[in-house]
N, CA, C, O and CB atoms as a CASP TS submission, in Angstrom:
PFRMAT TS
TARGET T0000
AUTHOR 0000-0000-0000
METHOD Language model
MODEL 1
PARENT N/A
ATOM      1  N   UNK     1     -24.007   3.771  -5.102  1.00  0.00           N
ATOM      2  CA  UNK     1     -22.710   4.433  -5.105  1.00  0.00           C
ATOM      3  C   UNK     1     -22.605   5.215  -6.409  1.00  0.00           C
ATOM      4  O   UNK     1     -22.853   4.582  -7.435  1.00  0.00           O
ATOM      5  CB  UNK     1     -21.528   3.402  -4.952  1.00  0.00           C
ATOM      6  N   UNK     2     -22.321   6.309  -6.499  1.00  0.00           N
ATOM      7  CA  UNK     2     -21.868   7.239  -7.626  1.00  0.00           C
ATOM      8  C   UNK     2     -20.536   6.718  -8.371  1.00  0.00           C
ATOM      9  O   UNK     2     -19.710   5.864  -8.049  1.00  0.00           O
ATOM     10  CB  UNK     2     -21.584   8.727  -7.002  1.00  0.00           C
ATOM     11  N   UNK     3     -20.645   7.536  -9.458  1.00  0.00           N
ATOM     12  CA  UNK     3     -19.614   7.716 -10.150  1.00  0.00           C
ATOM     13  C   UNK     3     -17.898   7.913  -9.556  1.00  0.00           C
ATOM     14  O   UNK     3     -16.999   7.072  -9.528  1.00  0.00           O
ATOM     15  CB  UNK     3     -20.098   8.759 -10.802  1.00  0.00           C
ATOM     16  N   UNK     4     -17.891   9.106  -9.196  1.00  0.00           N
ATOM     17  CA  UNK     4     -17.163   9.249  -8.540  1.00  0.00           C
ATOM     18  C   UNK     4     -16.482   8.463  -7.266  1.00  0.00           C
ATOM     19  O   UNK     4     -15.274   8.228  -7.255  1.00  0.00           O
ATOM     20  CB  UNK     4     -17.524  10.036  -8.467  1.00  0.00           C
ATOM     21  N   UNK     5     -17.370   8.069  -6.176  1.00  0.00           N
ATOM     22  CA  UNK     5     -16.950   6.596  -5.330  1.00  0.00           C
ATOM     23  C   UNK     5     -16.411   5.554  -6.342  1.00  0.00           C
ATOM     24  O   UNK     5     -15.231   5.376  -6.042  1.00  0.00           O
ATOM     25  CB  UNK     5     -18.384   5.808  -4.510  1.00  0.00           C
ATOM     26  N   UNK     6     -16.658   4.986  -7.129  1.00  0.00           N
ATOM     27  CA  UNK     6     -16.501   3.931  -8.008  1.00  0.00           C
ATOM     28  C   UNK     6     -14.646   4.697  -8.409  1.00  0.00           C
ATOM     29  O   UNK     6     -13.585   4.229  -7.995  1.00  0.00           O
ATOM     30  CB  UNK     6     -18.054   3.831  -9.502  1.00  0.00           C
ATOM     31  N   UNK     7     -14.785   5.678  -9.115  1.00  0.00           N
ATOM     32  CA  UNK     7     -13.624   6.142  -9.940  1.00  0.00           C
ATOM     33  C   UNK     7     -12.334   5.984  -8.305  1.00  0.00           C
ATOM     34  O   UNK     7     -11.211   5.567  -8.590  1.00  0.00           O
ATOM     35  CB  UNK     7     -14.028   8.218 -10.837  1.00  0.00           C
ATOM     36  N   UNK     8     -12.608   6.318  -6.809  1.00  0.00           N
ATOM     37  CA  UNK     8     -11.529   6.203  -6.164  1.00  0.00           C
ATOM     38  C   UNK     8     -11.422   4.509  -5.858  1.00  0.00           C
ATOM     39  O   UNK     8     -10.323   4.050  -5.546  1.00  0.00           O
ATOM     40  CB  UNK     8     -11.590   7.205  -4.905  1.00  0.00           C
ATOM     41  N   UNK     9     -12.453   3.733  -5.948  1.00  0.00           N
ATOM     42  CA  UNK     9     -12.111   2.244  -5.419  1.00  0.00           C
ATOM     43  C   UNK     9     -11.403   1.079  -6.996  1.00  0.00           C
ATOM     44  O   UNK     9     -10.823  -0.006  -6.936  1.00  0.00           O
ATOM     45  CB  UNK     9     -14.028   1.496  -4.647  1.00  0.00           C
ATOM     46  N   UNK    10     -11.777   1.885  -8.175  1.00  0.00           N
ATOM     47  CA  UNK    10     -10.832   1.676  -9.205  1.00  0.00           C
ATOM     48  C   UNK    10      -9.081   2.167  -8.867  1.00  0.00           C
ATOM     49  O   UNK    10      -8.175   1.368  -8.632  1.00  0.00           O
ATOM     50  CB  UNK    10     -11.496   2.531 -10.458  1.00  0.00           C
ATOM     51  N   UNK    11      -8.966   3.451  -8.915  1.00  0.00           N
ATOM     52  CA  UNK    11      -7.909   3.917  -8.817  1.00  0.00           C
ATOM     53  C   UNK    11      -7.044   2.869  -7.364  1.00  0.00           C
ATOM     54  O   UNK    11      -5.913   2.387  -7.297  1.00  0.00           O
ATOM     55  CB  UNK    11      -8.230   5.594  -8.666  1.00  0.00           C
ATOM     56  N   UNK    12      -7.779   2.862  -6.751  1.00  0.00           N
ATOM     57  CA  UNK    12      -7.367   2.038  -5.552  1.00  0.00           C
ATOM     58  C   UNK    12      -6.440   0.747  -5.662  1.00  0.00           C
ATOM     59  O   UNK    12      -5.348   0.457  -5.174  1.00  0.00           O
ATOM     60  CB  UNK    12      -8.588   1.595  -4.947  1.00  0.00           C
ATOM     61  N   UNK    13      -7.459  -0.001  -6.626  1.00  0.00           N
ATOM     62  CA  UNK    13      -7.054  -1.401  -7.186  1.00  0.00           C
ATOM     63  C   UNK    13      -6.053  -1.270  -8.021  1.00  0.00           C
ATOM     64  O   UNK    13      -5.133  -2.087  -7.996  1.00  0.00           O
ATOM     65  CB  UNK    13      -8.088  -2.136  -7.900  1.00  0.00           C
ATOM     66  N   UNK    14      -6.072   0.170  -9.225  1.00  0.00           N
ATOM     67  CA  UNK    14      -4.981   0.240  -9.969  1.00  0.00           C
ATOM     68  C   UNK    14      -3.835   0.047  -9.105  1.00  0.00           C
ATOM     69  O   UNK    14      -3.247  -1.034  -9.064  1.00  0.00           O
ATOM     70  CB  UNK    14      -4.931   1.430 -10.690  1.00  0.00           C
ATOM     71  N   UNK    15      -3.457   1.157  -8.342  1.00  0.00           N
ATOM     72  CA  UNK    15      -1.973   1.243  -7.151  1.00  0.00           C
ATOM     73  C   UNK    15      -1.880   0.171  -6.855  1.00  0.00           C
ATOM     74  O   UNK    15      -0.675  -0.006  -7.037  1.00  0.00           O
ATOM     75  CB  UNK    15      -1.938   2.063  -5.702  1.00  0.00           C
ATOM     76  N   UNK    16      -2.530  -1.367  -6.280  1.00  0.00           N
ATOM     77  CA  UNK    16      -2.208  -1.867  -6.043  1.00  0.00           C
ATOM     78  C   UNK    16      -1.914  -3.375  -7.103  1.00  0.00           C
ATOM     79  O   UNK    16      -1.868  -4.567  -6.800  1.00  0.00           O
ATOM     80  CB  UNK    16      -2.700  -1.575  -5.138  1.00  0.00           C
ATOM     81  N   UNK    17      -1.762  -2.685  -8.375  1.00  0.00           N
ATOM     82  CA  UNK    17      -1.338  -3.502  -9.308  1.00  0.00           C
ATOM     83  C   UNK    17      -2.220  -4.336 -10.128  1.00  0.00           C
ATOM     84  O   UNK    17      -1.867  -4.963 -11.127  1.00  0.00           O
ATOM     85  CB  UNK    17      -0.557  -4.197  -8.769  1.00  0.00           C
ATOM     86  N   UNK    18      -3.493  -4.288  -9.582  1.00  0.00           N
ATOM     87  CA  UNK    18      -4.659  -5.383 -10.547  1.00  0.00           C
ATOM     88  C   UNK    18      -5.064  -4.622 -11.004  1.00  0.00           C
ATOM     89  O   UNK    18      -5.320  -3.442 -10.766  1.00  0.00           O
ATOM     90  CB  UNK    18      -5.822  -6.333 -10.072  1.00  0.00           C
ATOM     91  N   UNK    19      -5.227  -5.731 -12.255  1.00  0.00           N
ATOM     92  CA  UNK    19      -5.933  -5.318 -13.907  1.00  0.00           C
ATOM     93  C   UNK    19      -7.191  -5.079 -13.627  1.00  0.00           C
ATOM     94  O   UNK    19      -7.840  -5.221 -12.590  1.00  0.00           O
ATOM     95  CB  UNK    19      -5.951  -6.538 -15.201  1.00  0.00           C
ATOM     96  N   UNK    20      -7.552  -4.566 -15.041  1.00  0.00           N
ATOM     97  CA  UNK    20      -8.965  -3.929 -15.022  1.00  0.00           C
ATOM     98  C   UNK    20      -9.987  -5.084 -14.796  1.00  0.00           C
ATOM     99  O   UNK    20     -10.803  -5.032 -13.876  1.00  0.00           O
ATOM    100  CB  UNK    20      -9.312  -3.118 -16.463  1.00  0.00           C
ATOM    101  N   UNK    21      -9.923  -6.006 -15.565  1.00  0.00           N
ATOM    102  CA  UNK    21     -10.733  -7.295 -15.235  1.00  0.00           C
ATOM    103  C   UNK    21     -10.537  -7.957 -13.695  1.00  0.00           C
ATOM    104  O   UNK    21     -11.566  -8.455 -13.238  1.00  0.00           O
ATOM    105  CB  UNK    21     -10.270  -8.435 -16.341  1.00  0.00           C
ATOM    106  N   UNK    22      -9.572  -8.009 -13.009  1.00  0.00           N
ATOM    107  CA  UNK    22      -9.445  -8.290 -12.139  1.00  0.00           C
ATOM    108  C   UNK    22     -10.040  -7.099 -10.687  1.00  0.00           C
ATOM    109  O   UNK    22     -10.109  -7.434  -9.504  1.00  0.00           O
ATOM    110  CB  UNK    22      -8.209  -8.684 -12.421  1.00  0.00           C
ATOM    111  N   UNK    23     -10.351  -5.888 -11.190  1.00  0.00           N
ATOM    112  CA  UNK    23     -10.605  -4.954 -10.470  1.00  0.00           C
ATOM    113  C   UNK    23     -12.693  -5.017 -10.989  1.00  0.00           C
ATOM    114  O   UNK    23     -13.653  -4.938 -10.223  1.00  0.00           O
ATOM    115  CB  UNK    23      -9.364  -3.437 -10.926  1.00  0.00           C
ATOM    116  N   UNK    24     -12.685  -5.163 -12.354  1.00  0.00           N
ATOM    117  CA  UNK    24     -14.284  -5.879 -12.374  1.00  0.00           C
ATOM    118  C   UNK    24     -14.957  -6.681 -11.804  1.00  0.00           C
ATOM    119  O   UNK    24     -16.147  -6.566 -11.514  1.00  0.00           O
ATOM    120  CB  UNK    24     -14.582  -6.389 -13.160  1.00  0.00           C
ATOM    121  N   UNK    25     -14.060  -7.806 -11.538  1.00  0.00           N
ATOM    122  CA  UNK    25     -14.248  -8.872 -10.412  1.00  0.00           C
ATOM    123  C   UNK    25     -14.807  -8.602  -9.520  1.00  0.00           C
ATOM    124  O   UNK    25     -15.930  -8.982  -9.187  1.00  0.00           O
ATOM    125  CB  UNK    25     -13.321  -9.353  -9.878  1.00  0.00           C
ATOM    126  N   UNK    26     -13.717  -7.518  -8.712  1.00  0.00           N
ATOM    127  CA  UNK    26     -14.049  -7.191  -7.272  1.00  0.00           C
ATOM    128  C   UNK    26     -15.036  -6.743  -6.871  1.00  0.00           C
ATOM    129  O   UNK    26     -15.689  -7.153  -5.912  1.00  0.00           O
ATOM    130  CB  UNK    26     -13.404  -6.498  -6.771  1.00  0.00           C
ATOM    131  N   UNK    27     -15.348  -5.504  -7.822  1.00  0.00           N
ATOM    132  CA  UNK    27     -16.393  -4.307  -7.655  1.00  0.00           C
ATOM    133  C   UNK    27     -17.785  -5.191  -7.833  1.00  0.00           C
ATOM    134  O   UNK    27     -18.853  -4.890  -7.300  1.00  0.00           O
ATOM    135  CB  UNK    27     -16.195  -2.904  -8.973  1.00  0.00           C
ATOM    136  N   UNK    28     -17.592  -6.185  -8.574  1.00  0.00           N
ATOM    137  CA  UNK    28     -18.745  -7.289  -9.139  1.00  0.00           C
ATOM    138  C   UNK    28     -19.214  -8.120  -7.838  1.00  0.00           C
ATOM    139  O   UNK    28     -20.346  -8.553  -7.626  1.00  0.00           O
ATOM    140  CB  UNK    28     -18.037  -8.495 -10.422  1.00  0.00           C
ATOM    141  N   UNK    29     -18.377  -8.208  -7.236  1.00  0.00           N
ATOM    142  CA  UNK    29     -18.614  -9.081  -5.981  1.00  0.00           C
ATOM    143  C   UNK    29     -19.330  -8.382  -4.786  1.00  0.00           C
ATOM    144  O   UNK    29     -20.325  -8.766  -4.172  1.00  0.00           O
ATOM    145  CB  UNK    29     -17.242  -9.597  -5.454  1.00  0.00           C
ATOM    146  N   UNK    30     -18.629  -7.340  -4.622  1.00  0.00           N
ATOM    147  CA  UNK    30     -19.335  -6.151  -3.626  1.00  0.00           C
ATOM    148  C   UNK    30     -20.701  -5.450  -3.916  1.00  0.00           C
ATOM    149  O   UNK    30     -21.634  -5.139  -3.176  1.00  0.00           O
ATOM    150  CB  UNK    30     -18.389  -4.943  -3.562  1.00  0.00           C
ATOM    151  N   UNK    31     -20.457  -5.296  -5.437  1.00  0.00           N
ATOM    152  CA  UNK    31     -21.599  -3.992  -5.384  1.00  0.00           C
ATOM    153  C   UNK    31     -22.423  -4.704  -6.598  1.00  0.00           C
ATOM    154  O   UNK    31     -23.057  -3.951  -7.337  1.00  0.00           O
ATOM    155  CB  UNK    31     -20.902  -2.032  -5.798  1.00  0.00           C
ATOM    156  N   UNK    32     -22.458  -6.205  -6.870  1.00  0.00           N
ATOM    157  CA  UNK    32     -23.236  -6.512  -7.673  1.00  0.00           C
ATOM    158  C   UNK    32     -23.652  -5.387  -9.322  1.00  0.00           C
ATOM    159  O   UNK    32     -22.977  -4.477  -9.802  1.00  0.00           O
ATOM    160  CB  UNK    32     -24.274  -6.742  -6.654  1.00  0.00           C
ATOM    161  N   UNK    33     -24.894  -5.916  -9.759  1.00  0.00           N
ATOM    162  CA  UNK    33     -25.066  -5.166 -10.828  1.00  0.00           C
ATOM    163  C   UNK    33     -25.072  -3.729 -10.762  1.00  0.00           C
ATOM    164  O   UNK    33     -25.238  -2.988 -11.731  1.00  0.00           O
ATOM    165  CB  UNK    33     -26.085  -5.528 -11.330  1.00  0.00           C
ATOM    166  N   UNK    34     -24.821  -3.256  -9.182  1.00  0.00           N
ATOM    167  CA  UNK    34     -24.516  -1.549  -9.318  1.00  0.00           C
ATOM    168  C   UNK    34     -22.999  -0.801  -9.977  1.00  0.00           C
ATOM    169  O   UNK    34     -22.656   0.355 -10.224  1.00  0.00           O
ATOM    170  CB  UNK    34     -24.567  -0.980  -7.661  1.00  0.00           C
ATOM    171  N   UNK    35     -22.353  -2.159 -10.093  1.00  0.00           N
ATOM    172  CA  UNK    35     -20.349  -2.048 -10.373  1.00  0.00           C
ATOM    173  C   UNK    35     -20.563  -1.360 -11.884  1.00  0.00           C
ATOM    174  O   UNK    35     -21.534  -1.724 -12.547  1.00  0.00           O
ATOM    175  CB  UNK    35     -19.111  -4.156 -10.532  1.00  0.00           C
ATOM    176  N   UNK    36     -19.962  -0.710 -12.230  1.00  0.00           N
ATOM    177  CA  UNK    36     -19.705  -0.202 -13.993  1.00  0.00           C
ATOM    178  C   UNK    36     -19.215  -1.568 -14.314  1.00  0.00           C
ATOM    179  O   UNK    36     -18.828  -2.546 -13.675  1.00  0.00           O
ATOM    180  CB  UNK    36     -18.323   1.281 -14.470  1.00  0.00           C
ATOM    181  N   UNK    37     -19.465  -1.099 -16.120  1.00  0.00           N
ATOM    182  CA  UNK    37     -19.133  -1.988 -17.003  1.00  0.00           C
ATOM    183  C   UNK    37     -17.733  -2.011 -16.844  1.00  0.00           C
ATOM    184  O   UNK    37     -17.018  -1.153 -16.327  1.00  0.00           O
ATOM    185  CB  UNK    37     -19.607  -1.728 -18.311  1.00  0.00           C
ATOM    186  N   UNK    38     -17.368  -3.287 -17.436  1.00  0.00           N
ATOM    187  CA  UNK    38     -15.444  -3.213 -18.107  1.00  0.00           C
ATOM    188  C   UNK    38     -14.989  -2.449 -18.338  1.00  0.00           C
ATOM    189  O   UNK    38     -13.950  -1.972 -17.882  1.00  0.00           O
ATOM    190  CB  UNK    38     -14.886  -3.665 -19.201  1.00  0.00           C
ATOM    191  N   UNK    39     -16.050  -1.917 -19.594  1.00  0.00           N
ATOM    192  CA  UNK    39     -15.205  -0.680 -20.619  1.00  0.00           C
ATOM    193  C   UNK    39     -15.528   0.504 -19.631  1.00  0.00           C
ATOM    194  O   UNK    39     -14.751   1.453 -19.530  1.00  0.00           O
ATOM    195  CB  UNK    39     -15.969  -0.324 -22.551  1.00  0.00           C
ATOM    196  N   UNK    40     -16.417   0.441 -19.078  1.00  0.00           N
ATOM    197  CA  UNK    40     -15.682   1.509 -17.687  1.00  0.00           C
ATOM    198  C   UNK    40     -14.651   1.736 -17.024  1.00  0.00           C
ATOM    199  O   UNK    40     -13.899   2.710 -17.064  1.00  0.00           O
ATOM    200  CB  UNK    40     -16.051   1.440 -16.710  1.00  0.00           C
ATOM    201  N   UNK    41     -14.608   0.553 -16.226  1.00  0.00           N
ATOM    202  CA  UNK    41     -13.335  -0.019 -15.723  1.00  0.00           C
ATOM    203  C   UNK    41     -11.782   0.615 -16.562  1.00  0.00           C
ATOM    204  O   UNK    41     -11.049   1.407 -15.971  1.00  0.00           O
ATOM    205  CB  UNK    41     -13.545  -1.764 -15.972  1.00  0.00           C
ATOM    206  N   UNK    42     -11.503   0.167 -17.837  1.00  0.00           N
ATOM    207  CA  UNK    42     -11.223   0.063 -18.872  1.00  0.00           C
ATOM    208  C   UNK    42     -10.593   1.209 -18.992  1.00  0.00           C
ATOM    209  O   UNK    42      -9.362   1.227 -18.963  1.00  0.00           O
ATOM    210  CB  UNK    42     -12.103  -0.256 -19.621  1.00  0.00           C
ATOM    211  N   UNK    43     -11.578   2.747 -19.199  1.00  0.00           N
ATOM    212  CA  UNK    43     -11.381   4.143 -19.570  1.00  0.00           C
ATOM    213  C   UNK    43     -10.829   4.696 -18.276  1.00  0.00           C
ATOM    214  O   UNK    43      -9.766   5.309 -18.177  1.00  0.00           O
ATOM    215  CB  UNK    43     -12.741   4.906 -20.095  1.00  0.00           C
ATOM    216  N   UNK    44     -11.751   4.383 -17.197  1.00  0.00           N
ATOM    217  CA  UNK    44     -10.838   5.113 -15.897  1.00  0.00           C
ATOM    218  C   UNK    44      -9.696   4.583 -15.724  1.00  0.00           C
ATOM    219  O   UNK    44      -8.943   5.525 -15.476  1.00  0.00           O
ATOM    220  CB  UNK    44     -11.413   5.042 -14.484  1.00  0.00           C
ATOM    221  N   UNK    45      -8.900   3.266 -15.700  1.00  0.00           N
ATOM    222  CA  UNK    45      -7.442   2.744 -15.398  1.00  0.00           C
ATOM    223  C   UNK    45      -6.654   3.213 -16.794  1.00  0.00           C
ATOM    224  O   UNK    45      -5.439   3.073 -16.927  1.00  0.00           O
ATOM    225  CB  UNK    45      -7.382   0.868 -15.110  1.00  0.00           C
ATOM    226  N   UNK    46      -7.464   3.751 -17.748  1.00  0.00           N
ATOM    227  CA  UNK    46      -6.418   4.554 -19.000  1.00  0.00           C
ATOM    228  C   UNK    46      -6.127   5.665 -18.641  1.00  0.00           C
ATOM    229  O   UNK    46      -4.990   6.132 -18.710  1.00  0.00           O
ATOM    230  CB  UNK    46      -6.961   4.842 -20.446  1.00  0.00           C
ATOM    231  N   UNK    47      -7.270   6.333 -18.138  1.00  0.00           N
ATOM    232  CA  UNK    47      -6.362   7.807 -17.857  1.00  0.00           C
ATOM    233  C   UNK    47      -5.541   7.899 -16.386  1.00  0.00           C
ATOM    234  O   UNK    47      -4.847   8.863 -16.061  1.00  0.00           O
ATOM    235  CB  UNK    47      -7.539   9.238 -17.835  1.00  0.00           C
ATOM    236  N   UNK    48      -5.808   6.458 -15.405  1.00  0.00           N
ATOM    237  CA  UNK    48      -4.313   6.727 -14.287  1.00  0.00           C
ATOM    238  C   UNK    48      -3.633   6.455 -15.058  1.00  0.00           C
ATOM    239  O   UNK    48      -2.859   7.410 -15.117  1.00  0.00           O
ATOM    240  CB  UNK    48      -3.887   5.913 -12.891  1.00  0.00           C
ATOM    241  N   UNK    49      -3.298   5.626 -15.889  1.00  0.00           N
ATOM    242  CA  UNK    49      -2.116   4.912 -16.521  1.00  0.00           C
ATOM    243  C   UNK    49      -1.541   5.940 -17.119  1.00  0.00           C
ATOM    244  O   UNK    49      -0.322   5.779 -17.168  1.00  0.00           O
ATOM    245  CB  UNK    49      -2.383   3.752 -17.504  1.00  0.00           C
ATOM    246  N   UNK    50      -2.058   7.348 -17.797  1.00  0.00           N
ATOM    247  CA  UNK    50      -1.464   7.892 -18.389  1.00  0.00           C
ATOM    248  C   UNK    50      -0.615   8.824 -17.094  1.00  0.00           C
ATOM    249  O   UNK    50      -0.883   8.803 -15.893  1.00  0.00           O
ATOM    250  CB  UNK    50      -2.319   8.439 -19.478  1.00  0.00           C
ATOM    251  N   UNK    51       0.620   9.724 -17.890  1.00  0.00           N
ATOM    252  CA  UNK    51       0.961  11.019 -16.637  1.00  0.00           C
ATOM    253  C   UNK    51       0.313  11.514 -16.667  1.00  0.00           C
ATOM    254  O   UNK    51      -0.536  11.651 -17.548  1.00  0.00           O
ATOM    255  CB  UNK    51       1.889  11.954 -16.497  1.00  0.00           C
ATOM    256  N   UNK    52       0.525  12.349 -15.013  1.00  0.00           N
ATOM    257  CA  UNK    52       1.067  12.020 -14.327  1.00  0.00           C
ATOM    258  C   UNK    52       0.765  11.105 -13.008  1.00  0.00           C
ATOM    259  O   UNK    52       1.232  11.182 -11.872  1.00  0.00           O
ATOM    260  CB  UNK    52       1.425  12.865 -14.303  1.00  0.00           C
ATOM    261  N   UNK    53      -0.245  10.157 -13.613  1.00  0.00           N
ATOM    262  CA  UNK    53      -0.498   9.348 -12.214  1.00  0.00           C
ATOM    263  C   UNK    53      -0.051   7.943 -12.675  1.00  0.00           C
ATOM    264  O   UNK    53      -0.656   7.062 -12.063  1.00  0.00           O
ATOM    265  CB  UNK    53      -2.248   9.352 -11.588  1.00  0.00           C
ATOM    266  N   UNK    54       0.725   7.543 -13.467  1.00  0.00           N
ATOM    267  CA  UNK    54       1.123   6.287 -14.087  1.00  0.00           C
ATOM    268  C   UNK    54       1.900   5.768 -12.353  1.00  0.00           C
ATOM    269  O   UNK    54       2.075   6.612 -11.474  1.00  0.00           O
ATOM    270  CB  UNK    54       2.386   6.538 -15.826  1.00  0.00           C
ATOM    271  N   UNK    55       2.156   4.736 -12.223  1.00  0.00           N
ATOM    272  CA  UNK    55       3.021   4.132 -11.233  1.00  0.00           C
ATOM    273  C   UNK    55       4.011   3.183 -11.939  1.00  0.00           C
ATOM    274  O   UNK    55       4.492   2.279 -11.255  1.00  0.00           O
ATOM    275  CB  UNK    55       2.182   3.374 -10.161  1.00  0.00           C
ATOM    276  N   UNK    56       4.532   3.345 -13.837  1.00  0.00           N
ATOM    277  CA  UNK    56       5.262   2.275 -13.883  1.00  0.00           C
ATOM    278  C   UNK    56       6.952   3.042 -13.982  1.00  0.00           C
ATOM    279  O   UNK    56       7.952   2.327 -14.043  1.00  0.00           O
ATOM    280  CB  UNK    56       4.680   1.256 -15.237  1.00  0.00           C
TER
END
């Protein structure tokens, strides 16, 4: 899976309210050692978080 696939099944998990570690989890479970790091995780849920795609 690319970059990009990864960046919409993050964003995904963001909307639905789980943390970045908790969205590491997931991707960890599915896609094994192919999942990005944390601090991946990490940088992509910083820039939804910022506007205009924040949901708080």
């Amino acid at each position: 899976m690319d970059e990009k696939e990864f960046r919409v099944l993050i964003k995904h998990y963001f909307m639905k309210g789980k943390t970045p570690q908790e969205t590491k989890e997931k991707l960890v479970k599915h896609y094994g050692d192919s999942a990005p790091s944390i601090r991946t995780v990490y940088k992509v849920v910083s820039k939804f978080s910022e506007w205009p795609y924040g949901h708080k």
